[in-house]
C-alpha positions as CSV (number, residue, x, y, z in Angstrom):
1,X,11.4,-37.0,-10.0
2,X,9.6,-33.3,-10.2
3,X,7.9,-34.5,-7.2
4,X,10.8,-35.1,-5.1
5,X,12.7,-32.2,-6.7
6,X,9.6,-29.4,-5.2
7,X,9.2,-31.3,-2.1
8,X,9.5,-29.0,1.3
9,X,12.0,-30.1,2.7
10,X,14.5,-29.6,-0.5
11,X,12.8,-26.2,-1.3
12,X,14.0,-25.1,2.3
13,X,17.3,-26.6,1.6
14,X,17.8,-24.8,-1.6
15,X,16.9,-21.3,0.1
16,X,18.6,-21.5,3.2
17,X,21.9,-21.6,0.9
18,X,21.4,-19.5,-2.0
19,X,20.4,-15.8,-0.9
20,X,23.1,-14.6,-2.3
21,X,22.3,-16.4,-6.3
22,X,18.6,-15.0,-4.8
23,X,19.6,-11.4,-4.2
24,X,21.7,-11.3,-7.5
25,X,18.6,-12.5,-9.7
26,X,16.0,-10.1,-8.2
27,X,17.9,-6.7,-8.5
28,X,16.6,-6.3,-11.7
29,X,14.1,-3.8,-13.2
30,X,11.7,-6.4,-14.2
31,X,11.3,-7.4,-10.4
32,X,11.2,-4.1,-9.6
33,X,8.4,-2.9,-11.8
34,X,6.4,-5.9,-10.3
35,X,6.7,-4.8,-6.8
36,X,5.3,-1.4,-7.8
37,X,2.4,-3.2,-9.6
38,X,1.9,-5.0,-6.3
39,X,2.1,-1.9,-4.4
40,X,-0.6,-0.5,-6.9
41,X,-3.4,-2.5,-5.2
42,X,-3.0,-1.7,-1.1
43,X,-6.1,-0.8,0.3
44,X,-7.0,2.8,1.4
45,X,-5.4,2.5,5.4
46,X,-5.0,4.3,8.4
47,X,-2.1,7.0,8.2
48,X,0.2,3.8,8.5
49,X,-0.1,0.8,6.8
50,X,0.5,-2.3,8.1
51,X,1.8,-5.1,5.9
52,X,2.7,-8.7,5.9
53,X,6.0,-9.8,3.2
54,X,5.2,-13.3,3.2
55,X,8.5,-15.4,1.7
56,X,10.4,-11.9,2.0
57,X,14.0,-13.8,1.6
58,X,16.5,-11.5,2.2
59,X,14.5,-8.6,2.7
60,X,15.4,-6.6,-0.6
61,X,11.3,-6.9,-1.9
62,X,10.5,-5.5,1.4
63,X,12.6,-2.5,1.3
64,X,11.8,-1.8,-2.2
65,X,8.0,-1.9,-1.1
66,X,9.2,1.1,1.6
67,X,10.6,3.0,-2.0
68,X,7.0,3.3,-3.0
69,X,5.1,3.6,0.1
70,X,7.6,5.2,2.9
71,X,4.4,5.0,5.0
72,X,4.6,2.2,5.4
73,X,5.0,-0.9,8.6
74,X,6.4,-4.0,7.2
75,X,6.5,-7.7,9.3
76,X,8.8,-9.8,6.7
77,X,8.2,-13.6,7.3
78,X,10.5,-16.6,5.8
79,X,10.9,-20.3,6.7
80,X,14.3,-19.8,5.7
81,X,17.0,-19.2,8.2
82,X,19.8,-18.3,5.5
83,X,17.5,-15.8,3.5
84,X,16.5,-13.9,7.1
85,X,20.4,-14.0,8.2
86,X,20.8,-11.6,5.8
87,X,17.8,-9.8,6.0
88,X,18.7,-8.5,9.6
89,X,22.3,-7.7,8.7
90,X,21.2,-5.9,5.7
91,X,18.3,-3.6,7.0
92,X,18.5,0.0,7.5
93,X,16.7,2.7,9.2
94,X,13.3,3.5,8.1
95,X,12.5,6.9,6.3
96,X,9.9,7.6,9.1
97,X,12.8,6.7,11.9
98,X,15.1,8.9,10.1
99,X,12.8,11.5,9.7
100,X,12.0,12.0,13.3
101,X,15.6,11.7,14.5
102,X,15.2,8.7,16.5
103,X,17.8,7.6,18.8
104,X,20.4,5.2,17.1
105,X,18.3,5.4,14.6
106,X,20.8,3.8,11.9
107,X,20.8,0.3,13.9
108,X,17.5,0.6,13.9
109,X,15.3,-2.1,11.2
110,X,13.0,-0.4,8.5
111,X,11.0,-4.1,8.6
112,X,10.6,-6.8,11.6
113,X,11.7,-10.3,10.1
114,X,10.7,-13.2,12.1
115,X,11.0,-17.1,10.5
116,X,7.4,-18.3,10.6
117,X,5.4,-21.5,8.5
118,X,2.7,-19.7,6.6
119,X,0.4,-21.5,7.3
120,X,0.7,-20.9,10.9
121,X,0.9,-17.0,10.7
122,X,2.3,-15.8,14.4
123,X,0.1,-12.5,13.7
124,X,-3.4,-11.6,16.0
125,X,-6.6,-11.5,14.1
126,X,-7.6,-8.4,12.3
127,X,-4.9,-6.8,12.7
128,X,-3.2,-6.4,9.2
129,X,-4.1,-4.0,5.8
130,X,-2.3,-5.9,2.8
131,X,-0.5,-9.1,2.3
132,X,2.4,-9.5,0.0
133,X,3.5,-12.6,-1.7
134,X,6.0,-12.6,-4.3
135,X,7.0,-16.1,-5.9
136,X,5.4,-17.7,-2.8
137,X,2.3,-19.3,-3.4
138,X,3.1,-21.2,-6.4
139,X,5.3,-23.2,-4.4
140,X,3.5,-23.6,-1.2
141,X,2.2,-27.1,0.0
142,X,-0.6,-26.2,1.4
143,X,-2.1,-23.1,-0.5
144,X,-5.5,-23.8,1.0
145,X,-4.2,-23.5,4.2
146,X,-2.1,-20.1,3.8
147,X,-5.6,-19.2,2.2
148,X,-7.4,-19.1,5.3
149,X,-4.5,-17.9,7.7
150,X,-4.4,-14.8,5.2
151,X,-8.2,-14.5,5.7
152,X,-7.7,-14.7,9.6
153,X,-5.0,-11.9,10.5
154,X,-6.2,-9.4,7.5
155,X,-8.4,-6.8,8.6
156,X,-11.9,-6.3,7.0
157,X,-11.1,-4.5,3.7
158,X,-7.2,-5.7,3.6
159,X,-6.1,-7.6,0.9
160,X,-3.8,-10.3,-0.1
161,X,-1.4,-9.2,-2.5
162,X,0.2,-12.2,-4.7
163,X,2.4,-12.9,-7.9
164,X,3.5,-16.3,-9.0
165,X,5.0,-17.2,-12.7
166,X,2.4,-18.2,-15.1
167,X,1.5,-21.0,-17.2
168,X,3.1,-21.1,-19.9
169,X,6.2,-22.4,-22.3
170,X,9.3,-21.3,-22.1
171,X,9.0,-17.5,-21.9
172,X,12.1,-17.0,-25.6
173,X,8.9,-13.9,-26.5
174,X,9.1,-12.2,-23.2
175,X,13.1,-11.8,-23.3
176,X,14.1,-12.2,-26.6
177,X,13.8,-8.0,-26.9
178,X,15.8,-8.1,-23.7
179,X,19.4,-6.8,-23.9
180,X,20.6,-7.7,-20.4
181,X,22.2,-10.7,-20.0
182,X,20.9,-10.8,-16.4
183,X,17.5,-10.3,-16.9
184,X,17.6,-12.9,-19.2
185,X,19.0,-15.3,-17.1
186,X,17.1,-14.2,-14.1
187,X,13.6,-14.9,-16.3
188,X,14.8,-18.4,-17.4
189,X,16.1,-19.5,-13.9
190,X,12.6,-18.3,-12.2
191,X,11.1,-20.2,-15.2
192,X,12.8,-23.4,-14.5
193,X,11.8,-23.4,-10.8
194,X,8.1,-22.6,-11.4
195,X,8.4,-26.0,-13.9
196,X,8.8,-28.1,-10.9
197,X,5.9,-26.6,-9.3
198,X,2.6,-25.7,-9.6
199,X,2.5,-22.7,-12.0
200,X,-1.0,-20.7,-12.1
201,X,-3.3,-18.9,-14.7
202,X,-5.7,-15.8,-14.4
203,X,-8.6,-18.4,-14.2
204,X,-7.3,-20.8,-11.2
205,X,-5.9,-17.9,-9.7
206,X,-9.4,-15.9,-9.5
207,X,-11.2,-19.3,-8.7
208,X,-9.4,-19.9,-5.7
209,X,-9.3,-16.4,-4.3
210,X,-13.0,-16.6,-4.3
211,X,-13.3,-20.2,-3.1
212,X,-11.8,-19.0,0.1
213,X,-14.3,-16.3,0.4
214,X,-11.9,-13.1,-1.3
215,X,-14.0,-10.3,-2.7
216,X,-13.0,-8.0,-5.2
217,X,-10.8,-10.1,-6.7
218,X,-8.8,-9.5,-9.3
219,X,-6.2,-11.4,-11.5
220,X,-3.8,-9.9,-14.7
221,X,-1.0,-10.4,-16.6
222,X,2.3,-9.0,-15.0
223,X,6.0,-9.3,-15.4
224,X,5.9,-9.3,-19.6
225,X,3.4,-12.5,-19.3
226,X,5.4,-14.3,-17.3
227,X,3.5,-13.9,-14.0
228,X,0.0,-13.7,-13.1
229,X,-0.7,-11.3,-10.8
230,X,-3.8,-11.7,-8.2
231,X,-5.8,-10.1,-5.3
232,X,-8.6,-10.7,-3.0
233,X,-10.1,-8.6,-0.2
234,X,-11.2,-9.7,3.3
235,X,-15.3,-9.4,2.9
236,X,-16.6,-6.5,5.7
237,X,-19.6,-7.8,7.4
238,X,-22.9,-6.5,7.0
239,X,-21.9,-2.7,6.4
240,X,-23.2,-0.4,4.1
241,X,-20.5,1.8,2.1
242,X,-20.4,5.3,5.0
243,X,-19.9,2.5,8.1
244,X,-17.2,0.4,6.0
245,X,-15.3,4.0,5.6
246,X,-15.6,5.1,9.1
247,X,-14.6,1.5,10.9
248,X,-11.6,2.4,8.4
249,X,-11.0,5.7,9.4
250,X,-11.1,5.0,13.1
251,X,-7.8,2.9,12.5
252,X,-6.1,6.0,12.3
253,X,-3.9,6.7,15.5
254,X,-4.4,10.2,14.7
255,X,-8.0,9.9,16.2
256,X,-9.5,12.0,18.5
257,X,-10.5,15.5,19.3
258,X,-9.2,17.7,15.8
259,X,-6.6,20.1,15.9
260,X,-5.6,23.4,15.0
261,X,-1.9,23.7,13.8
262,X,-0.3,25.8,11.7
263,X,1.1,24.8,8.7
264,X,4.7,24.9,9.3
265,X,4.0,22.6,12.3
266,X,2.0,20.1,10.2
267,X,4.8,17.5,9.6
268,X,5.1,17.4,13.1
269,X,1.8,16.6,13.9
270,X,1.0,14.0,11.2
271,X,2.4,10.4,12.4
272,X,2.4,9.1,9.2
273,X,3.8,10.1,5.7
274,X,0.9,12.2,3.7
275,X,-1.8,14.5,3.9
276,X,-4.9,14.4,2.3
277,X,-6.8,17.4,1.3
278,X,-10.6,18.2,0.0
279,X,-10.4,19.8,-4.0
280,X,-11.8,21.3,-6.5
281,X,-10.4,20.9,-9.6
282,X,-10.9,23.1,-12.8
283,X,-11.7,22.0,-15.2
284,X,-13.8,19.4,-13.7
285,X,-12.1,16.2,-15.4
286,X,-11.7,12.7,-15.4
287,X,-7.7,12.1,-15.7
288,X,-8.2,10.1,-19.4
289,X,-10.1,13.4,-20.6
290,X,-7.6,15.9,-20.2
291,X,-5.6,17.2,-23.4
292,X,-1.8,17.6,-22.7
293,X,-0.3,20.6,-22.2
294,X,-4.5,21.7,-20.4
295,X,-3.5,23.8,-17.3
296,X,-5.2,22.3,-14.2
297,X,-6.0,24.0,-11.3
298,X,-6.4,23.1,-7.5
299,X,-7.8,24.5,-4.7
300,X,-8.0,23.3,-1.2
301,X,-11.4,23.8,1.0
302,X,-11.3,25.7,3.5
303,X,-13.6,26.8,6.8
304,X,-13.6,30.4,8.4
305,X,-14.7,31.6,11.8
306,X,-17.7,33.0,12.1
307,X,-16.0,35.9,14.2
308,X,-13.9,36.9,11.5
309,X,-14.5,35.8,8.1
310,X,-11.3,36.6,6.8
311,X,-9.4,34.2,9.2
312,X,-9.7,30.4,7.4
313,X,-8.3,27.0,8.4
314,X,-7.3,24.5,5.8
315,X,-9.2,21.3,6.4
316,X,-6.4,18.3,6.2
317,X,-6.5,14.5,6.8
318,X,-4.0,11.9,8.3
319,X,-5.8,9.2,5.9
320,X,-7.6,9.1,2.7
321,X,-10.7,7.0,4.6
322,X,-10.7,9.7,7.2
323,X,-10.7,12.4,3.8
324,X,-13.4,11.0,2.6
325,X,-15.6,10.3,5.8
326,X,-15.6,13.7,6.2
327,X,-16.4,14.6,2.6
328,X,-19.1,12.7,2.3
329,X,-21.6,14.4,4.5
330,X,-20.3,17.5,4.0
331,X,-21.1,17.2,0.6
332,X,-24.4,15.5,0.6
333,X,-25.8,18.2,3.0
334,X,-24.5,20.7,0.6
335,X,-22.2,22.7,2.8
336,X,-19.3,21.7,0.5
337,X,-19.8,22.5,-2.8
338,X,-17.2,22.2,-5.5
339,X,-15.2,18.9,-4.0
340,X,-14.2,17.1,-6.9
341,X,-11.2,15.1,-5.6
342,X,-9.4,13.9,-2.6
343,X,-5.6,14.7,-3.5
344,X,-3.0,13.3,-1.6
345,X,0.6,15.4,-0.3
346,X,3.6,14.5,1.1
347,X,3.2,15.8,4.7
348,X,6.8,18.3,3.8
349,X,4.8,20.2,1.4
350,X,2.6,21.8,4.3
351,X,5.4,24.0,4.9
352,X,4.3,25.9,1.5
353,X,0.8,26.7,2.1
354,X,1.5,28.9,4.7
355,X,-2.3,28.7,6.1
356,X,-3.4,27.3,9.9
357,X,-4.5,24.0,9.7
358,X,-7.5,22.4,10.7
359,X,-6.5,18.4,11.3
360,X,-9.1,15.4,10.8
361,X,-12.3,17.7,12.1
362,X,-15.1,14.9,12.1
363,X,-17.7,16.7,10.2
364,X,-20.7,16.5,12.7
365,X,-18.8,17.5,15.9
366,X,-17.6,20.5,13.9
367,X,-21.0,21.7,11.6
368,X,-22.9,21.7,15.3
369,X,-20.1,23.6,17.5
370,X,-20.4,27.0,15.3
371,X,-16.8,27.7,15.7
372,X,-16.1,27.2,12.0
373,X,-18.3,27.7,8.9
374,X,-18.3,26.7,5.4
375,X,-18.1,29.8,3.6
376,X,-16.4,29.5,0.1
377,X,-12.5,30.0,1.1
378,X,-10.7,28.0,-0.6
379,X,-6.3,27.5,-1.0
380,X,-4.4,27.3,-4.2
381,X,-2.0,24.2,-4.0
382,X,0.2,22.7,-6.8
383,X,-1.2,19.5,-8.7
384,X,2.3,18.8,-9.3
385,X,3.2,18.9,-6.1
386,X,0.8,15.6,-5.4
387,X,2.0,12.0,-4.4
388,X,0.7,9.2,-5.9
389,X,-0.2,6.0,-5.5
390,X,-3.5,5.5,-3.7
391,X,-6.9,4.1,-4.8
């Protein structure tokens, strides 16, 4: 009976006609505060990051991802005609559309949604930074097989992104503190599905991840214990730490010979969502050691022509990998002292540091033309003025 109940072809019947049911049971916060969980583990990326929604049903977890991460490029796949129907009927503009005024921008998709078997990904090799999964796996097949299409089409350094319900009895703890009628039912419905399949632990989870050559993985407790929540990263080749950063870095379509803009014009220039700048912070801290209500302080680094000491440029980044591939010999060679931290900025709040901008200066090409120097000028910014959200 369980067998027949979770075979394919009825787990395909069942979706195609109950979106709706599907929408009404996921617009809660407890699915919502997953998603951000998930969202906590993308990779460091390009100034766009490219993700694959795997079972992304009617496209509601896709747009919710684009909530978190407006930076965000989102392919949603489903083998599930009725869940995608709505999907395209239901997706608007993206923030970045929007933003830069895009013709017809409003009947314009903030995801592409294509039906696809996933375990016959219709993505190119490499190409990809994170994969998202959300009540997928659990109920796939052929796991072993999605496995190594995930493997194929994410880029060296992406990862695969998943969250399935866990093993366990009926989940009475998790919502008996639960005041919402609908979250309630929502909890015991998913329940009652993932009983007819294969539900996971931490340990299978991690065991399998690695048994299809994942690195870095990592599995935990999600969802009030009701999901486990894993990921694996696609294994670089043989590259130490520096080459790993810059093969990242060069992803960035913001490549090429720097720029000089000024600050007002920043938003403008940057393709993507954020800016990442080079700090010092005082006091030098570790987040867990400050005390609350301890002022903190930032400043920005800065580089000043030789001509004219008093003229600086703010050094700024379309990336955190291209942040850091700069920092890291500018540090170790000691013209940058005081870096403590690579803080991250919505791109809109360049218009308040009122400064000329130097944009992704690759450190070498800059320390031998002599047209900029590291002399100790540095740019107050806000701390509280920082986004979050990246490793």
């Amino acid at each position: 009976m369980r067998r027949a109940l979770s075979s394919p072809r009825l787990t395909r019947f069942y979706f195609d006609r109950v979106e709706l049911l599907y929408s009404w049971l996921t617009t809660i916060p407890l699915w919502h505060g997953s998603l951000r969980e998930m969202a906590r583990h993308f990779p460091p990326s390009a100034a766009q990051l490219k993700v694959l929604n795997v079972g992304c049903g009617p496209g509601r977890l896709a747009r919710q991802l684009l909530d978190f991460r407006p930076d965000l490029h989102i392919v949603g796949l489903d083998f599930s005609m009725g869940m995608l129907r709505r999907a395209w009927l239901t997706s608007p503009p993206t923030p970045l559309q929007l933003e830069r005024g895009e013709e017809n921008a409003k009947s314009l998709h903030p995801v592409e949604f294509a039906q696809a078997a996933l375990t016959r990904l219709p993505i190119s090799d490499n190409s990809i930074d994170a994969i998202t999964a959300h009540g997928v796996y659990y109920i796939l097949d052929d796991p072993a097989a999605f496995l190594q299409e995930a493997m194929r089409v994410l880029r060296p350094g992406g990862r695969l992104i998943l969250l399935d319900p866990a093993r366990r009895s009926c989940p009475l703890d998790a919502v008996k503190h639960i005041r919402r009628p609908r979250v309630v039912i929502s909890v015991l419905i998913w329940h009652a599905i993932a009983c007819l399949h294969k539900r996971v632990s931490l340990e299978e989870m991690a065991a399998q991840l690695i048994e299809a050559g994942f690195a870095r993985v990592l599995t935990e407790r999600a969802m009030e214990g009701c999901a486990v929540l894993s990921r694996g990263e696609k294994p670089y080749p043989d590259l130490s730490t520096v080459e790993r950063i810059a093969r990242t870095a060069a992803t960035d379509e913001n490549t090429g010979s720097w720029q000089v803009v000024d600050s007002s014009a920043l938003p403008a220039a940057v393709r993507g969502r954020f800016v990442f700048l080079l700090v010092r912070q005082t006091p030098d801290k570790p987040p867990w050691a400050i005390r609350p209500g301890e002022t903190i302080h930032w400043d920005a680094a800065m580089v000043s022509d030789p001509a004219d000491r008093r003229r600086a440029y703010l050094l700024a980044f379309t990336s955190l990998p291209k942040a850091v591939e700069f920092m890291q010999p500018a540090v170790t060679s000691g013209l940058l002292k005081g870096v403590n931290k690579v803080a991250k900025f919505d791109k809109a709040a360049a218009l308040q540091w009122a400064a000329d901008v130097l944009l992704n200066p690759p450190f070498e090409k800059l320390r031998k033309s002599g047209r900029h120097v590291f002399a100790g000028a540095w740019l107050a910014v806000d701390p509280a003025r920082a986004a979050a959200g990246e490793e």
